[in-house]
N, C-alpha and C positions, 0 to 999 in steps of 0.2 A: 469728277463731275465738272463740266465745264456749265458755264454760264455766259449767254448773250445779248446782249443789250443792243438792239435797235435804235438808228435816231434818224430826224433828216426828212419825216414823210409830210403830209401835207396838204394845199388846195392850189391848183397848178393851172390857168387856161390851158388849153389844147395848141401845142406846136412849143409849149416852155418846157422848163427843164427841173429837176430835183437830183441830189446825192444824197442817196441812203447809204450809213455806214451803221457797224456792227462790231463790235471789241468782246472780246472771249476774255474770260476771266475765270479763275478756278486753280484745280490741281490736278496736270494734266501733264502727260511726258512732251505729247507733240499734236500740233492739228495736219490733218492731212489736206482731205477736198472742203471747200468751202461754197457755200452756193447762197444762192435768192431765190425764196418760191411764192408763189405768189396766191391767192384766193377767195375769188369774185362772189358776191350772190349767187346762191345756190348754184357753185359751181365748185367742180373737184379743186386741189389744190393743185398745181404746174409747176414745172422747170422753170426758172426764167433763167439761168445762168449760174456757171459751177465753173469754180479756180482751183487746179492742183496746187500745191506746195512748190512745186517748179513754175508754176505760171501757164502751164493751160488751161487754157480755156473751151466752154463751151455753151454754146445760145439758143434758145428756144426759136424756131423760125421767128416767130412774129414779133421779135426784139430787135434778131439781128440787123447790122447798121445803126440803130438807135440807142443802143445800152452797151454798157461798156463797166465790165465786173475786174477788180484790182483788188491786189492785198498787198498787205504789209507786214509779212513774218516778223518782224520783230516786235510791233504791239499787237500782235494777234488779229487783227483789226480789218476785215473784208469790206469792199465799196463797190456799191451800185451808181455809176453814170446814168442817168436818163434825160435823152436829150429827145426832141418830137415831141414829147407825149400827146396821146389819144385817149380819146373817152373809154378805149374799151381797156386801157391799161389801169384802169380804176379797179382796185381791190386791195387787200391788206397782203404787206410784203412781210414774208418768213424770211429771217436768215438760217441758214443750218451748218452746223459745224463735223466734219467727223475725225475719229480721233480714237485711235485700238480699236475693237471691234463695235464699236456704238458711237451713237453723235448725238447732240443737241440741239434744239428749237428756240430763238429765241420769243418775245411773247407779240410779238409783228409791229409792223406802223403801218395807218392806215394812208394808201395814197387817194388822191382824189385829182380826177382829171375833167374839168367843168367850166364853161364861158357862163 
């Protein structure tokens, strides 16, 4: 079971910036894809951004250019860049880990993007 711990979120004006990071903790051979998802009032939950174990990557349109997803294999340790931010990127950010046939949730941070 792996275990993730979110940190980093906050109350941001519109056009500043937050790093949301995320540390996997547990007993686990290896993580593979790692990602940010994200989930507004009464809205589904989204992609925002997924890191291979190699370093790919992949971005939800309405991030791309503004967010910027990095890991660090050896503390386990996934990072959300947010730089612009908008009112409408207000909602609470999941990390997720996967890792053999199943992945983990960590319990979110809420971002908040308001003048």
């Amino acid at each position: 079971q792996v275990q993730l711990v979110e940190s980093g979120g906050g109350l941001v004006q519109p056009g500043g910036s937050l790093r949301l990071s995320c540390a996997a903790s547990g007993r686990f051979f290896s993580i593979s894809g790692m990602g940010w998802y994200r989930q507004a009032p009464g809205k589904q939950r989204e992609l925002v951004a997924v890191i291979t174990s190699g370093g790919s990557t992949n971005y939800a349109d309405a991030v791309k250019g503004r967010f910027t997803i990095s890991r660090d294999n050896a503390k386990n340790t996934v990072y959300l860049q947010m730089n612009s931010l908008k009112p409408e990127d207000t909602a609470v950010y999941y990390c997720h880990a996967e890792y053999g046939l199943t992945g983990s949730w960590g319990q979110g941070t809420q971002v908040t993007v308001s003048s």
